[in-house]
N, C-alpha and C positions, 0 to 999 in steps of 0.2 A: 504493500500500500504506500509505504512511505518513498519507494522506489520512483512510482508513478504521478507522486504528486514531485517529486524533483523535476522528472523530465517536463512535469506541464509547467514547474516557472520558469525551467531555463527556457523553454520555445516562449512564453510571455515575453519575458526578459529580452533572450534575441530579436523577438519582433519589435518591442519599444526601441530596441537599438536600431537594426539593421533596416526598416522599414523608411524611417526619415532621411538616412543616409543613400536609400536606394532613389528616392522620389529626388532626391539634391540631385542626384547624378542622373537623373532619368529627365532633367530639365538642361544637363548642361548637352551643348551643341558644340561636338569634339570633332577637328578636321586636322587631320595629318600633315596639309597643305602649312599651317601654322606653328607645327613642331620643326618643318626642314625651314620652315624661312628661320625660327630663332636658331636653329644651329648654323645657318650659313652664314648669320651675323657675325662681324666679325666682334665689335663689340661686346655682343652679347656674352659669347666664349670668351671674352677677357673678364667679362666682369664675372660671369661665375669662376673662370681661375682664380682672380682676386683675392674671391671670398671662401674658395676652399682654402689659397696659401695664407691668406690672416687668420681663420680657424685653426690650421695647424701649430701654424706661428707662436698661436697664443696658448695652445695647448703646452706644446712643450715648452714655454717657456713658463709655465707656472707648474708643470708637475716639476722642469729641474730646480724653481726657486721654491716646493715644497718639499721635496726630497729630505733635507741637511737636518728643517724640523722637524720631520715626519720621526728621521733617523733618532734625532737627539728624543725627541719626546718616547721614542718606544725605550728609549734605554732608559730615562729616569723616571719610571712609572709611579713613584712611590714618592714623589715629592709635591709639595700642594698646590706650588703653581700650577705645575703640568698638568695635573686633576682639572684645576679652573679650567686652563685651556683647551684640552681637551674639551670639557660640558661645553662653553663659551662656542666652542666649533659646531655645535649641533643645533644651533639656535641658525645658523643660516638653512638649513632645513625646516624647521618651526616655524618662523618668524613672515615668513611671505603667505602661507597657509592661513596665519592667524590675521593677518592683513589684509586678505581678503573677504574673509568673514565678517570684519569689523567693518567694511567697506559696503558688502552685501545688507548687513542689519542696519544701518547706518547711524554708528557711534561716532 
């Protein structure tokens, strides 16, 4: 029984999702002819390279300038600051979530 009422929420579930997203797409008007003109661009192919090499860019250059702390804080686990910082680091996952909400109820 319990089985059977699973499979009827997830097909609910799926159609509340999949259902909006299929009518979105079933209104857009898609032609090929528009996919070769942006790639013959020449523009265009620079500005998506652009934006891949400053993604990258900025990747590694923030994992090799988190590295040395990453290093240092895994070895001194046991001292207070490092504890602060560490907790203090988890608040930039937190803090945008909780800013939304307050934003949504309008605080």
């Amino acid at each position: 029984m319990l089985n059977k009422l699973y499979y009827f929420f997830v097909l609910i579930l799926g159609l509340i999702i999949f259902l909006p997203i299929f009518g979105i797409f079933n209104k857009i008007e898609f032609n090929l002819l528009y996919l070769f003109e942006f790639i013959q661009s020449k523009y265009n192919l620079r500005l998506v390279y652009i934006t891949f090499l400053q993604a990258f860019l900025s990747s590694l250059i923030s994992c090799v300038l988190a590295l040395p702390f990453a290093i240092s804080l895994f070895r001194r686990k046991k001292k207070l600051i490092n504890r602060i910082l560490i907790s203090l680091s988890g608040y930039s996952f937190v803090l945008p979530s909780i800013l939304i909400v307050y934003s949504v109820i309008g605080i």
